[in-house]
C-alpha positions, 0 to 999 in steps of 0.5 A: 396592369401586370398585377391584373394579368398574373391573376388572370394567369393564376386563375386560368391555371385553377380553371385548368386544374379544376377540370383535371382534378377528379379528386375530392369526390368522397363522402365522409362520414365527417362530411355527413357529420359535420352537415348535420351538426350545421344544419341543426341550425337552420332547423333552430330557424325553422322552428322559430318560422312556424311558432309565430303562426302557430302560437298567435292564439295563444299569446294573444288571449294570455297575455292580452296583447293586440294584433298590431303588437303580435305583428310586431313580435312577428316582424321583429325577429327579421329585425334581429336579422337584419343586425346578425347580417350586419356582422355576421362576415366579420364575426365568421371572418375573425371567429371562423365557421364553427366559433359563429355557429356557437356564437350564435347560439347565445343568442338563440338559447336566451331568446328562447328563454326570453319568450317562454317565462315572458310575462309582456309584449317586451319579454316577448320582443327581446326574446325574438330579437335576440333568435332573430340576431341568431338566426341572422348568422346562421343564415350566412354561415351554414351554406358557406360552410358546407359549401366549403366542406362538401365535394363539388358534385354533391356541394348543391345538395349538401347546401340544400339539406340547410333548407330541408332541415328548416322545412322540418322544424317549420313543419314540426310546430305547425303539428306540435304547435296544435296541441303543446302550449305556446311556453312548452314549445319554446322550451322544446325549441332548446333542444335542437340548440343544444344538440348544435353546441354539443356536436361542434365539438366533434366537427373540423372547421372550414379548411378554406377558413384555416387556408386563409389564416395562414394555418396550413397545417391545420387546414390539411389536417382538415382536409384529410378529415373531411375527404377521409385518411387514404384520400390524397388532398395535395390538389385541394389544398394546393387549389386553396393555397394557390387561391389565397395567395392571389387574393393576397397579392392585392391590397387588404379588401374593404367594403367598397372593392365590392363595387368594382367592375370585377364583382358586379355580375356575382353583386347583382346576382347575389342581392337580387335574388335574395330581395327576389326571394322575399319579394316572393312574399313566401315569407309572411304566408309562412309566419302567418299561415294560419290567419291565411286559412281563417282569412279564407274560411279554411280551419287553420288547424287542418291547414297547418297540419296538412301543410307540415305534412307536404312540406317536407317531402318537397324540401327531399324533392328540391335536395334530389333535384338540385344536382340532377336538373341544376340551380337554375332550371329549379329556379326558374320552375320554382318562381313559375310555381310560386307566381301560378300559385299567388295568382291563384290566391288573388283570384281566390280572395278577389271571387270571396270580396265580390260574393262570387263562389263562396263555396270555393274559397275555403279550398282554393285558399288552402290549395294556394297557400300550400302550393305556394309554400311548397314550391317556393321550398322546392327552390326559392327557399334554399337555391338563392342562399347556394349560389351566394356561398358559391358565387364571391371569391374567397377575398371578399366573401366577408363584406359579400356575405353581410351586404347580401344577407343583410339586404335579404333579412332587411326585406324579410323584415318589410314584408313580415311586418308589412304582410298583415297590414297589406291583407287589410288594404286588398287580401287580392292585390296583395297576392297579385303583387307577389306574383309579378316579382315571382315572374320577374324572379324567371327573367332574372335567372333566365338573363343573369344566373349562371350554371354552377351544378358540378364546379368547384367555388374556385372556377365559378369565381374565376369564371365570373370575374372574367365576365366583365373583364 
């Protein structure tokens, strides 16, 4: 009991000095520099989103291969992410969040390799399982990285450039991917990995992660690097010190601490929004666009092409939004755009199966498989993977991180490899489907998800462990 209410005194002191502190407000050349360098990963991501939908032809008609087994090569690299999740607190727990980064591109480098001289479907499933294991870790350590490095009022956009990046490289195969040859475009996608493994050298690691080391000295010397060498940062490290200390004041944290009454709210909103996310079905219309816009009498290559074009600019839309509107606000007009969207594309293929409107259906196809992309990009996409970097205190952030990763890439990969065989049973009901979770996402945000635009990780976690208490 007294251990109880000296955490609660600690925390309500890191409340208290949270909101007297207008420190840390810099934005570093080492903050944009360290950002870059990270989110080159979700970049590596994204290209390995768009090769499955632009490659699909190619593979196919070379190495001969069925549309079950491409599904499987589709599906599998969410597979991979599934067992990166698995790990990927422990590995970023024991390596730190620059030793994971370049751990992962082990993964991402041979994967690649793997597809561009495969000579069968099984060369074709090891190289995207292994980008997928990648992929796995980046997905978790990117946003907590730069959420732990970036200043509190810019720490939503910081994180939201994570999706931004993988939105341009979803972006660029689906232009590249027309005209370059499916092995070429694996070999280009090395070029970003390299860049990353290159620039992790030039970068600090995360000050939180030296903190919880016990490395004091090095997690200053971070600090000043980041916040910039006439910064005072004695407030921000004395807030970490201070948090780590608490944390440390109870027994060694294990997977099931994760299910006492202390972290509920943050485990509810953490795992529910990622199965939302992907129960959007957003997914597989991604990794499979271009058999969307065919399914629907649209050429795919114009398609592609167009979507590439608007993508973008969204994800910049989403980036400014962030902090100016706040996470849940975006939330929630996000998932009642993706919702509007998907019925839209009920309706669509529902009027092409009745032979009504058949003039139509090519352009309202388009229209909803790129407004669903895009609005989910605005903020379904990135916002769910912000909030888990900042909702799970420091002490459990590790098993937090897996569970909730790994229940993200577990649906991704149901609905990635489910997703063509859902369009064979009704192209209609699917979509209908996807839309009801899209309106149950609004109920969710509307009831569950706090407000955490403008404070800083110390106070959102002191804030939602209190809430049950």
């Amino acid at each position: 009991m007294a251990v109880v209410e000296k955490k609660s005194d600690l925390e309500a002191g890191l409340l208290k000095k949270d909101q007297n502190d207008n420190g840390g407000c810099r934005i570093t050349s080492v903050v944009l520099l360290s950002t870059l360098v990270a989110v080159c990963g979700s970049f590596c991501f994204g290209c390995a989103m768009g090769y499955s939908s632009v490659a699909q032809s190619g593979i196919i008609e070379d190495l001969g291969i069925s549309v079950a087994e491409y599904s499987m090569f589709g599906s599998i690299m969410t597979f991979g992410g599934m067992l990166g999740a698995i790990f990927c607190g422990k590995v970023a727990d024991v390596l730190g969040q620059r030793g994971t980064m370049w751990f992962a591109q082990i993964f991402c480098i041979s994967g690649w390799l793997a597809i561009a001289f495969a000579r069968d479907s099984l060369w074709l499933d090891a190289g995207r399982l292994s980008i997928g294991v990648g992929v796995g870790l980046f997905s978790y350590v990117i946003p907590v990285y730069i959420a732990e490095i970036a200043p509190k009022h810019v720490r939503g956009a910081f994180v939201f450039a994570s999706q931004l990046t993988l939105n341009c490289g979803v972006s660029l195969f689906f232009i590249i991917g027309n005209f370059i040859p499916w092995r070429r475009l694996a070999l280009i996608s090395l070029i970003p990995c390299s860049l990353q493994v290159i620039g992790l050298f030039f970068i600090p690691e995360s000050p939180r992660w030296l903190g919880k080391c016990g490395q004091e000295k090095e997690c200053n010397a971070a600090l000043q690097r980041l916040r910039g060498k006439d910064a005072d940062v004695s407030q921000e490290a004395s807030a970490i010190k201070e948090t780590v200390e608490m944390f440390e004041q109870g027994p060694k944290p294990r997977i099931v601490d994760l299910f006492q009454r202390r972290y509920a709210t943050s485990l509810i909103i953490g795992v529910g929004l990622m199965l939302l996310q992907q129960l959007s079905g957003c997914t597989g219309i991604t990794y499979y666009a271009s058999s969307l816009f065919e399914r629907g009498g649209f050429p795919s290559s114009i398609g592609s092409t167009v979507l590439a074009m608007i993508l973008v600019p969204k994800s910049f839309m989403g980036l400014i939004l962030v902090e100016k509107m706040g996470r849940r606000p975006l939330l929630m007009t996000s998932a009642v755009g993706t919702c509007l969207f998907g019925l839209l594309l009920s309706i669509s293929f529902s009027l092409r199966s009745l032979g009504l409107l058949n003039e139509l259906t090519p352009m309202l196809t388009c229209i909803g498989v790129l407004g669903s992309v895009t609005v989910y990009a605005i903020g379904m996409g990135g916002l769910p993977w912000i909030i888990m970097s900042e909702i799970f205190p420091m002490n459990v952030k590790v098993s937090a991180g897996t569970l909730v990763t790994l229940a993200n890439w577990s649906f991704g990969w149901i609905i990635a490899y489910a997703f063509n065989f859902l369009l064979q049973w009704s192209e209609s009901g699917t979509f209908l489907i996807f839309s009801s979770f899209c309106a149950a996402t609004v109920a969710f945000v509307y009831v569950l998800v706090p407000e955490t635009k403008g404070r800083s990780l110390e106070e959102i976690q002191a804030s939602l462990a209190d809430f049950l208490l």
